[in-house]
C-alpha positions as CSV (number, residue, x, y, z in Angstrom):
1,X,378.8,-93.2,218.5
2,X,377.0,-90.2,220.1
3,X,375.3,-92.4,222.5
4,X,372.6,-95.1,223.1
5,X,369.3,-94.7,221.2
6,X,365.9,-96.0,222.6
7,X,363.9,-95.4,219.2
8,X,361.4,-93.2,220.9
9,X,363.3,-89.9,220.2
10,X,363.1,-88.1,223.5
11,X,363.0,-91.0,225.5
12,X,365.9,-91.5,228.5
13,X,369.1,-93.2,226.8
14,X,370.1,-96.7,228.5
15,X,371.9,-97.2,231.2
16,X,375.1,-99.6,230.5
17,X,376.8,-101.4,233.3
18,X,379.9,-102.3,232.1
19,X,382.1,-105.2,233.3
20,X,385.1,-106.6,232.0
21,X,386.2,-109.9,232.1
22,X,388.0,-111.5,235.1
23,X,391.8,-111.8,235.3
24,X,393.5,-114.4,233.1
25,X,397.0,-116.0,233.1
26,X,397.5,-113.8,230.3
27,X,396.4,-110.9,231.8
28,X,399.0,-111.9,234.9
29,X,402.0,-111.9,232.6
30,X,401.0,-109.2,230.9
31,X,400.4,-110.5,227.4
32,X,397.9,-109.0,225.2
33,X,394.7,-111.1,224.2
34,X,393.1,-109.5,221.6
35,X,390.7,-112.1,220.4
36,X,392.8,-115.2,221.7
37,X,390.2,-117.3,223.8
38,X,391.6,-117.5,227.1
39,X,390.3,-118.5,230.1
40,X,389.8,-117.3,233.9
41,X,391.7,-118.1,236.3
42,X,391.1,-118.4,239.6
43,X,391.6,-114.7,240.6
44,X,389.3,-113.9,237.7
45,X,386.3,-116.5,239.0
46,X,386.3,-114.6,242.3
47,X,386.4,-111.0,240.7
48,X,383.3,-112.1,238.3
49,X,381.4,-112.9,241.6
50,X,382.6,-109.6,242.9
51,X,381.0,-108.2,239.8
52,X,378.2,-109.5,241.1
53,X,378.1,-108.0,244.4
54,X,378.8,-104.8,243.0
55,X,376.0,-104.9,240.8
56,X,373.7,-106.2,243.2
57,X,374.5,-103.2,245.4
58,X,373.6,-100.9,242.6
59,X,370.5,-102.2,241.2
60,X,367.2,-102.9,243.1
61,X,366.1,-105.2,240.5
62,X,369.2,-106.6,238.7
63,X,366.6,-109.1,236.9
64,X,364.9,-106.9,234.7
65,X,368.2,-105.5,233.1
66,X,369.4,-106.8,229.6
67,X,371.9,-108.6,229.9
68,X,374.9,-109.2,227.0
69,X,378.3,-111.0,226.7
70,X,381.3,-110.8,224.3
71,X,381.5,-114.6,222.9
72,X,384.8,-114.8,223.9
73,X,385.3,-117.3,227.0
74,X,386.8,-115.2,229.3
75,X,384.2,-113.1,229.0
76,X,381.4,-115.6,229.0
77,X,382.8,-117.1,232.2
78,X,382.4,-113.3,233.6
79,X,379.1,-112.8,233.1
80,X,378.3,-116.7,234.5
81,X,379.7,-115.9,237.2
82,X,378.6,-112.6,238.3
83,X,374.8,-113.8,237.3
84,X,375.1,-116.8,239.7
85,X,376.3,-114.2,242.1
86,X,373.1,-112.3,242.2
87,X,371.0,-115.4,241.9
88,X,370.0,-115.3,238.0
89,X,370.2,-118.2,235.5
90,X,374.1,-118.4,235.1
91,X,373.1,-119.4,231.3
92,X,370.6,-116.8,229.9
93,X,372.2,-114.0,228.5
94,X,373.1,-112.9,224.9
95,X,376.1,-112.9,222.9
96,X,377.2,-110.2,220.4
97,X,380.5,-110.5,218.2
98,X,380.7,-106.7,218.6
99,X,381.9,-106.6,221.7
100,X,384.9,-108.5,221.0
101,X,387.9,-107.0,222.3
102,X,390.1,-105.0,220.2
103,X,391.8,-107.0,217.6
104,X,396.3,-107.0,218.1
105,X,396.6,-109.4,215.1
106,X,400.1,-110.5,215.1
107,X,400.8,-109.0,218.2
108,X,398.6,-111.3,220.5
109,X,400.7,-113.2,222.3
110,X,403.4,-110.9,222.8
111,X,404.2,-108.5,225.9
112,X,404.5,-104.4,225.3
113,X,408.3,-104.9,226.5
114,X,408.6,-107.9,223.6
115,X,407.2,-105.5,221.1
116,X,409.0,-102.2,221.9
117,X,412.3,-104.3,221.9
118,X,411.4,-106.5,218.8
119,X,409.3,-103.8,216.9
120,X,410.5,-100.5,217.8
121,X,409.2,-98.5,215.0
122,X,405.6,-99.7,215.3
123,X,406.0,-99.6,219.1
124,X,406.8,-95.8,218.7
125,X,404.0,-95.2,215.9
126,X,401.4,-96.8,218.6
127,X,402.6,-94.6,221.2
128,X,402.2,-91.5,219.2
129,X,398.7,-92.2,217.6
130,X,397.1,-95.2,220.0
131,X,393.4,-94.3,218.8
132,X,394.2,-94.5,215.1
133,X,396.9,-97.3,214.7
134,X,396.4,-100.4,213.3
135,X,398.7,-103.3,214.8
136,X,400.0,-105.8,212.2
137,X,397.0,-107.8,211.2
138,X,395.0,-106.0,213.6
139,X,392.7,-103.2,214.2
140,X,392.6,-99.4,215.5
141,X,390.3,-98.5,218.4
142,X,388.7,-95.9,215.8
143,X,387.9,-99.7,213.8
144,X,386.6,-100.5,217.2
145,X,384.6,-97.5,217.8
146,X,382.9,-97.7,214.4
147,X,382.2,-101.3,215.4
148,X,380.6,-100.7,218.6
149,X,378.4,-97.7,216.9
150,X,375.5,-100.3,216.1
151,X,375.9,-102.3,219.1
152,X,375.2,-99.0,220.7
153,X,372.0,-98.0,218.5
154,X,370.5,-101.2,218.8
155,X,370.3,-100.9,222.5
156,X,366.4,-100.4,224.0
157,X,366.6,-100.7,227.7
158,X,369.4,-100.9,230.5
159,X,371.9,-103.5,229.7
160,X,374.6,-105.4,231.7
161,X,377.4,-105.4,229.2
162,X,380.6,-108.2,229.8
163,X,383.4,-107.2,227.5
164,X,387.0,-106.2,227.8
165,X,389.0,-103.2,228.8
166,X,389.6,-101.7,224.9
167,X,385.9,-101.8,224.2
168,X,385.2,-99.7,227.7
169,X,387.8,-97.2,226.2
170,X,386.2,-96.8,223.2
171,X,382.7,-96.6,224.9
172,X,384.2,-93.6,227.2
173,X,385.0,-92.2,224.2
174,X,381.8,-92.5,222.3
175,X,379.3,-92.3,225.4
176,X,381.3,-90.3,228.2
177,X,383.1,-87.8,226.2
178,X,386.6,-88.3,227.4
179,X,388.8,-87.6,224.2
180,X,390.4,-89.9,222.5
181,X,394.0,-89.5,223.8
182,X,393.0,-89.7,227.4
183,X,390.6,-92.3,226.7
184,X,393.2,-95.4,225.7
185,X,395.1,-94.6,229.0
186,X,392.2,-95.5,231.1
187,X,392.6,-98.3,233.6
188,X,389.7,-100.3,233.3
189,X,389.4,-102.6,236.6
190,X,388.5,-106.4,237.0
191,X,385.9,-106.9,239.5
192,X,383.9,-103.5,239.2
193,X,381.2,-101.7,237.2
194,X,381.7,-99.3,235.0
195,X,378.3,-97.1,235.0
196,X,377.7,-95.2,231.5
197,X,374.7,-92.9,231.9
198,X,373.5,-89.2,231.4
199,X,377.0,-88.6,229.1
200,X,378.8,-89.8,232.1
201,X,380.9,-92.9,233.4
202,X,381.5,-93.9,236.9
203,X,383.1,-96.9,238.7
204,X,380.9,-99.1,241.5
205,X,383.0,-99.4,244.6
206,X,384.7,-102.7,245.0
207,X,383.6,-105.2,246.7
């Protein structure tokens, strides 16, 4: 994923505005989600409005962007609710299975604590190789890079992207730079934008 193609060859590459999903009762009790469908919660309906804002006050004309969802419903509910906030159709935007998040397999449902404490020795190959392990059932965030390499390539103009906080690791891998190691340890915030362009990634300011 060396970064987002236009087709023209020397034209500009995209601009991506990355937001993830609102908070979810899972994401509260720390409990990983993978590609279990949760929903918003009511912290997580405000911070995909917030979304909005921030957009809004990046983006003269927020209606001629692309805009693209992970099917999942959290994030779906996201990208409703931050189009409603800048007074677009909450309905017309398009899905793409390749943003779904990271896949934990077996491990959905569980906490970090229940799996160092149940699973020690796969909690302590994770820790030592995040970008290449592959979770019981699961996939790797390398799987989810090469995944995301298409998604990428098929891009043609600036995109609004909802999704979740592995796939904006791997993007700041394949689009930013930031290596591998530093890039699973990113926080990625609810309620912001996450601005890939020129090789680069910044946040919006909350709002």
């Amino acid at each position: 994923m060396s970064g987002p193609e236009t087709g023209a060859g020397t034209a500009a590459a995209p601009t991506l505005y990355f937001v993830r999903h609102g908070e979810t009762d899972w994401n509260a009790a720390g409990r990983l989600q993978g590609r279990r469908d949760t929903e918003l919660n009511a912290t997580g309906r405000r911070q995909a409005e917030a979304s909005g804002r921030a957009l809004r006050a990046l983006i003269a004309a927020p209606a001629e962007l692309a805009y693209v969802s992970s099917p999942l419903r959290r994030a779906r509910a996201t990208m409703e609710g931050l189009r409603h906030a800048i007074g677009l159709a909450p309905a017309a935007y398009a899905l793409d299975e390749r943003l779904m998040e990271l896949s934990f397999g077996r491990w959905e449902g569980l906490t970090w604590r229940e799996i160092r404490t149940g699973q020690p020795r796969l909690h302590g190959e994770r820790k030592a190789r995040i970008w290449d392990f592959v979770p019981p059932g699961g996939e790797s965030y390398a799987d989810l890079a090469a995944r995301l390499t298409p998604f990428v390539r098929d891009l043609v103009r600036d995109t609004v992207i909802v999704s979740h906080g592995g796939v904006a690791r791997a993007l700041a891998a394949g689009l930013a730079g930031v290596a591998t190691a530093e890039a699973v340890k990113l926080d990625i915030w609810q309620g912001r934008v996450l601005v890939f362009a020129g090789g680069r990634l910044t946040w919006s300011e909350g709002l």
